[in-house]
Structure formats: C-alpha cells, structure tokens
C-alpha positions in Angstrom: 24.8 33.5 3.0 21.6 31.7 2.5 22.1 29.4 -1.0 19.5 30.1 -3.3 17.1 27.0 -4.8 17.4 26.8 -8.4 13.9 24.9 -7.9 11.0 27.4 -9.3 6.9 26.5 -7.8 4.9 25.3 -10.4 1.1 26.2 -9.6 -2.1 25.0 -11.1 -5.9 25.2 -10.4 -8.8 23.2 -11.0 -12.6 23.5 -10.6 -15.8 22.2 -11.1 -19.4 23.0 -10.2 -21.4 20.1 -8.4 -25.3 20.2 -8.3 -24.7 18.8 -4.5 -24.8 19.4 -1.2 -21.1 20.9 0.1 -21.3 19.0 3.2 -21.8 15.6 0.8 -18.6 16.8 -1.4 -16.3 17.6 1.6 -17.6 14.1 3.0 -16.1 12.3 -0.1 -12.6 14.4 -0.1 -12.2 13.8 3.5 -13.0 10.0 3.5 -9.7 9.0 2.0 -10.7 5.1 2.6 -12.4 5.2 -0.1 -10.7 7.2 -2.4 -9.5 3.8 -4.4 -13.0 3.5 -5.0 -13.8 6.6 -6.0 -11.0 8.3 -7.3 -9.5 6.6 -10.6 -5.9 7.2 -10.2 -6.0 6.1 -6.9 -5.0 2.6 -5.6 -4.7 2.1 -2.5 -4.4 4.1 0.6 -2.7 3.2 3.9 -3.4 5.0 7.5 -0.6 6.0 9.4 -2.1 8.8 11.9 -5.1 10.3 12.3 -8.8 9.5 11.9 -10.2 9.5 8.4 -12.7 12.1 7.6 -12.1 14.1 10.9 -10.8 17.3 11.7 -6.9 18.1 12.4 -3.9 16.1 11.4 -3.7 13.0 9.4 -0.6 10.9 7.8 -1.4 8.8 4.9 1.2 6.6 2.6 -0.5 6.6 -1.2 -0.3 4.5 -4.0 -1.5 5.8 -7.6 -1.2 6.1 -11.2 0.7 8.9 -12.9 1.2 8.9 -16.6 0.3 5.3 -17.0 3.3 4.2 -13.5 1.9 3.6 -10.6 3.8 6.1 -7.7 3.4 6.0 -4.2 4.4 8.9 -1.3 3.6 9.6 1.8 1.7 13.1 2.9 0.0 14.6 5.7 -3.1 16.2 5.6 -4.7 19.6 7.3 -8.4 19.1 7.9 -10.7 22.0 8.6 -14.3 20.9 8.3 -15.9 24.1 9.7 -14.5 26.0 6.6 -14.6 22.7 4.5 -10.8 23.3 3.4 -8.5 20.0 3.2 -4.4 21.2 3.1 -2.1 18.2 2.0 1.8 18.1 1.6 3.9 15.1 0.3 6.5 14.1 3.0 8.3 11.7 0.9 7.3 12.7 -2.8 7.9 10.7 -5.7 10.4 11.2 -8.4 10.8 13.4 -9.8 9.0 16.0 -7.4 11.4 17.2 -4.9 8.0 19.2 -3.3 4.7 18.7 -3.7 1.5 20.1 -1.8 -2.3 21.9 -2.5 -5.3 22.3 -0.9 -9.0 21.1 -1.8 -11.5 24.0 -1.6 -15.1 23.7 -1.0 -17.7 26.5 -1.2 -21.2 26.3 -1.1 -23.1 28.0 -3.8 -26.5 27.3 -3.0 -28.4 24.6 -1.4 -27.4 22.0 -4.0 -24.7 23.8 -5.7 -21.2 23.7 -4.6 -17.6 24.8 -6.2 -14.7 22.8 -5.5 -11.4 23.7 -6.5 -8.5 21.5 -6.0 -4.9 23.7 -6.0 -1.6 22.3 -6.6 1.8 23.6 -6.4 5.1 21.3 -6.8 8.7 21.5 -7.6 11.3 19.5 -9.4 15.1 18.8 -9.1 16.8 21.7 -10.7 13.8 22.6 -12.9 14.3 20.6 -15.6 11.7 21.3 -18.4 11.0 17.5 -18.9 10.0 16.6 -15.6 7.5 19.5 -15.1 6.1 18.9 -18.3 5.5 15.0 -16.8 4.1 16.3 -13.9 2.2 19.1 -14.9 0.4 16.5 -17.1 -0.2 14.0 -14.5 -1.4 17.0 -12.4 -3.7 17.5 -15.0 -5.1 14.0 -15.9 -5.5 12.8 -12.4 -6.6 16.1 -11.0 -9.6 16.2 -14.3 -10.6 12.5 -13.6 -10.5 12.6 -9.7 -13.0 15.8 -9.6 -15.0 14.8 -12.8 -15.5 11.4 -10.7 -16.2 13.3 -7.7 -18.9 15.3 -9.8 -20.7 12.4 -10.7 -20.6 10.6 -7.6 -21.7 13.9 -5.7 -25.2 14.1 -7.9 -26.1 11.0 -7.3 -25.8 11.4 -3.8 -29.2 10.3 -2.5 -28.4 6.4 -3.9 -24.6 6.4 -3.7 -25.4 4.1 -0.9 -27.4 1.6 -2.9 -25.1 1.9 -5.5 -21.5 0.7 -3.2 -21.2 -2.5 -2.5 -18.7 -4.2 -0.4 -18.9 -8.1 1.1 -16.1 -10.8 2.0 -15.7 -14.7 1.6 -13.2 -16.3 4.1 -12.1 -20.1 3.9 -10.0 -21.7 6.6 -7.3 -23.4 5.8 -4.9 -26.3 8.0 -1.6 -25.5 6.5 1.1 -22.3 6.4 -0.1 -19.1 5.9 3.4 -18.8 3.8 2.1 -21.5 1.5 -1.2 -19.7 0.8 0.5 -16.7 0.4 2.6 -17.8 -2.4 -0.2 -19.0 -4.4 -2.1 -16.0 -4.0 1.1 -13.4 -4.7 2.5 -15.8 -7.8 -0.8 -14.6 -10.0 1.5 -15.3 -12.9 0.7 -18.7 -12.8 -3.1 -18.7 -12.2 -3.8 -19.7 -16.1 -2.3 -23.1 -15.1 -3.7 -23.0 -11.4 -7.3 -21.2 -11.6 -9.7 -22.9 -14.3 -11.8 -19.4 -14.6 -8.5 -17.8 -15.7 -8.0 -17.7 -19.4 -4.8 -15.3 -20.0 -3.0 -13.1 -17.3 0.2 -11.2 -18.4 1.7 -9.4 -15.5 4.4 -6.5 -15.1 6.7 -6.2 -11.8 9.2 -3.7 -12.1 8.9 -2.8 -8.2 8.8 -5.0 -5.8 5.4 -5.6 -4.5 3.3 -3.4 -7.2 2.1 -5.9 -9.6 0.4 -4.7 -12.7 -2.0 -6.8 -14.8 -4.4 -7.8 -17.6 -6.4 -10.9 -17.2 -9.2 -12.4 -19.3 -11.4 -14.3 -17.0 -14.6 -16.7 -17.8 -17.9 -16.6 -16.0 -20.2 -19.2 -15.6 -22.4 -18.7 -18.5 -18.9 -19.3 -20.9 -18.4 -15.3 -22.0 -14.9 -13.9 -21.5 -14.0 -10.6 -19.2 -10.9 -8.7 -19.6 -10.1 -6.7 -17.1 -7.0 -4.8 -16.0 -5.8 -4.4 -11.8 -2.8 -3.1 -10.0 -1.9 -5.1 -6.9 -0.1 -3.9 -3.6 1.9 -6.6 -1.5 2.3 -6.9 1.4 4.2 -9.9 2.5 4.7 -8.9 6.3 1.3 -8.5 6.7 0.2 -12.0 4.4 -2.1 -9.0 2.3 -2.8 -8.1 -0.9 -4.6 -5.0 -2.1 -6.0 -4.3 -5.6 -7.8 -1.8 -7.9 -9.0 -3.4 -11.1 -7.9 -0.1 -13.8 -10.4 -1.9 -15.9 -13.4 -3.3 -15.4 -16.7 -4.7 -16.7 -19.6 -2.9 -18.1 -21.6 -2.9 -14.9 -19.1 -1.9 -12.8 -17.7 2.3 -12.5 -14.9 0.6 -9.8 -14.1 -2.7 -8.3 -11.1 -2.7 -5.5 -10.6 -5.4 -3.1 -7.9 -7.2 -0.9 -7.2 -10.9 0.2 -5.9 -11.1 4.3 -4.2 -13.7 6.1 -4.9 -13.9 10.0 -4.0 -16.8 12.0 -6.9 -19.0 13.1 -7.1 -22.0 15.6 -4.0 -24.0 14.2 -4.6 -23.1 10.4 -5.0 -19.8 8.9 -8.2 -17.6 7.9 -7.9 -16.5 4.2 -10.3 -13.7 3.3 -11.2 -12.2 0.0 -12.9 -8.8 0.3 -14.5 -6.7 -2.3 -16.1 -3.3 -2.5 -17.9 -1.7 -5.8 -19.4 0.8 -7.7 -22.2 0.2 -10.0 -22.6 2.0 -13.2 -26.6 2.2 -13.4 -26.8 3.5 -16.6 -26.1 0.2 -18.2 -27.8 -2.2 -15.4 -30.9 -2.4 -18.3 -28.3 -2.9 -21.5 -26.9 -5.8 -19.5 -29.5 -7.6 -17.2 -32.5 -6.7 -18.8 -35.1 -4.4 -19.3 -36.6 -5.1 -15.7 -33.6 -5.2 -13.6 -33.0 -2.6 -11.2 -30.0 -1.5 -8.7 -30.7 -4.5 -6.4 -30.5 -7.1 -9.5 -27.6 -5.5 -10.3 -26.1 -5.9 -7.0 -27.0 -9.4 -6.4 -25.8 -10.1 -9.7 -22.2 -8.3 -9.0 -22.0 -10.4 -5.2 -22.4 -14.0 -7.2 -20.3 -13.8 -9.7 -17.3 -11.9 -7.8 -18.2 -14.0 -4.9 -17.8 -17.2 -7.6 -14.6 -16.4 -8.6 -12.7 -15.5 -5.6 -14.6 -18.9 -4.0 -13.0 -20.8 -6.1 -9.5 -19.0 -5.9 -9.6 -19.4 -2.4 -10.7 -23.4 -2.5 -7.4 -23.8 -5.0 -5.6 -22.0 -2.5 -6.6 -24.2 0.4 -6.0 -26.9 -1.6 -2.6 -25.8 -2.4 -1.3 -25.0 1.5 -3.1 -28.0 2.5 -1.5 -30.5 0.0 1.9 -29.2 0.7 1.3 -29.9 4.5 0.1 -33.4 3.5 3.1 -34.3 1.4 5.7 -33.3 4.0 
C-alpha cells in the first residue's frame, strides 16, 4: 500500500512589470554568474554542469541569505530560451525544506514591456506550521528583492555595461600558499594585521561561511562600514565574498582572492566586480562627475585596499619562509 506524505505543497507567485526588453530580462535570470552581483540574497554561486545562460540542463551549488542565515543547496536547472521559461528544483535543499522547486516566467508584453513571474512551490518535514511560516517569508523577502533588483537593473539596460565593473590585482609571493592562506582566511585578526582596518567582528557558526562587519579607512581619513559574507574554500586556497553592505556609491560589491601555484612561489589574486549606484555619483564626487569618474574612483580605492592586504600577505608567507 503506497504510504501517504503527511508533507502538503506550499505554492506562491510573484510578478513584476519591467519597461525592458524580454530577451534582456531572460539574459539576467539565465546568467547565474552573476546573480551575486545582482541578486541581493545571493552569494555566491558554484558550476557543477552545464553552461551558464544556455539552453538545457544545468547543476549549480548556491549559497544565500534566508531570514538573516546564510543557506546553501544544490539545484538543477531546466532552460528553455525559445519560450524564455527557466525550471529549477533543489537537489539537496536546506533545512528545513524537505522539497523545494519553481519556475521563472518571462512574457513579452510589448517591445519594452515584459512580465516576469517567478513561481515557487516547497515542502517541509511533517508540515509543521513554524517552518513554513519561515520559509514562506524568506520566499517572500528574497523572491521581492531578487525581482525588484532585476526591475531596476532591466531599465537601465542600455548602460548596465558602463555601470559593472570588475578588475583584479595579483602579487607573487616566495613562500607557502598555506601560509598566505591563513592570513587571508583568519580576517579576525586583520585590526592588528591590516592598518586600513579599524574594527571587524566576525561570526562562524559553519565551517567555512564567515560573516562580518568591518569599518575600514580610506585614504582621505573617513571611515566605511561595511558588512560581507565569505565562502572558503581551503582545497581550492579561495575565498569568495559578497559585501551585504556597502558604500554609498556602490548597489553591489562581490569579489574573491585565489591562490595558484607560480614558478616556485604562489600567485595571490584579489578580484572584484561592481555595481554602481548612479544616482548618488553627483552627491558624492561632485557635481561634474559622471559614470566613468565614478568608476575610476571605485578601481583606486578598492584596488588600494586589497594592494595593501595582499603586500601584508606576502609579507606574512615570506617572513615565515625566512625564519625557518
């Protein structure tokens, strides 16, 4: 006799209308590299299978925020870009879904008008009334943020391009690439370590997903607080990071620092990509500084800092091979 699941499908919808093109809409849903960027509860995504952004099957592991923790999961993902349709279902969902799947929905409504929808539907172990609450209201926070995001990246499709910005510093260092490592992963100690670090309080509860607030100083003597979740990856010598805070003239700021062996040493690399928020570019640069002053403004002082992280960090391997 077939045993019958106590475990009831929740269902919810949500919608906006977008005054874009649908192609440029199901080109930012499909493009799943860049959802940390674009996509606030989102921080970091890992490819398993598949090609991002193209048609058929994809496998992704996902890292995000859900009522303030940060989850991950992995899914898999249907792509149909002739009817602009993306189907997704968690393989390993996180607690405490025992299911959880939906589909994004495109349609065209005119030449600069689209409708996207974005359909969930999960279940919990033994439907217990507390845990769907929590994850209907996850559901709802991320689900609102993630398309009013989309919304406002979508309309300003023409500069999105002029407004991401992504660049990398690299140092090479003669010592272990387990030494610089360390000094990266330990951010706890950068106030005694990093001069531009002022305060950094740091939460760890898992393993590897570091979460943090950290007031740093820029050249000019003012103070920035900003707050960042970091994925570790010590196998690989990387770390990933989203700041979940960030300065006025930035909408999003993720970035990662590699390891990669090099000659006898070890290439450390410091990448960064970002979103500018040009309605305050004026407020904070001046009345005559455009997008470009904005971005050259954003690539020397992000640039500065991770510089001189990654000087202290060659310092730091370097010394230790000197002293043995």
């Amino acid at each position: 006799m077939e045993q019958v699941s106590a475990e009831k499908v929740h269902r919810t919808s949500h919608e906006v209308e977008i005054a874009a093109p649908a192609g440029v809409v199901y080109g930012i849903i499909a493009d799943t590299g860049k959802w940390p960027l674009y996509f606030p509860p989102n921080i970091h995504v890992e490819r398993l299978e598949g090609a991002s952004g193209e048609g058929g099957t994809e496998r992704l592991r996902m890292w995000a925020t859900a009522n303030g923790t940060v989850k991950t999961w992995s899914s898999r993902r249907e792509l149909d870009p002739g009817r602009r349709r993306i189907e997704f279902r968690q393989e390993i969902p996180a607690a405490p879904l025992t299911g959880m799947g939906g589909t994004w929905i495109v349609e065209e409504t005119g030449e600069l008008a689209t409708r996207l929808t974005l359909l969930h539907d999960f279940t919990v172990a033994d439907d217990r009334a507390e845990d769907v609450e929590w994850v209907q209201r996850a559901t709802d926070t991320n689900s609102t943020s993630e398309l009013g995001r989309l919304k406002a990246l979508a309309e300003r499709w023409r500069e999105l391009d002029d407004l991401v910005l992504s660049f990398e510093d690299s140092v090479h260092v003669e010592g272990p690439a387990e030494r610089v490592y360390d000094f990266l992963y330990r951010v706890g100690d950068w106030p005694e370590r990093v001069p531009h670090v002022d305060r950094l309080d740091l939460v760890e509860e898992t393993p590897g997903v570091q979460v943090m607030s950290m007031d740093t100083r820029t050249a000019d003597g003012s103070v920035h607080t900003t707050e960042s979740v970091r994925v570790c990856f010590p196998e690989d010598k990387r770390i990933v990071y989203k700041q979940t805070a960030t300065p006025a003239l930035m909408a999003a700021h993720t970035g990662e620092w590699s390891l990669r062996p090099e000659g006898t040493g070890v290439k450390v690399t410091s990448q960064h990509s970002v979103v500018l928020r040009p309605e305050n570019i004026e407020r904070i640069l001046g009345p005559e500084a455009d997008v470009a002053a904005a971005r050259r403004y954003v690539r020397e002082a992000l640039g500065r800092n991770s510089g001189a992280t990654l000087a202290l960090a060659k310092e730091f391997a370097q010394n230790a091979t000197a002293t043995r």
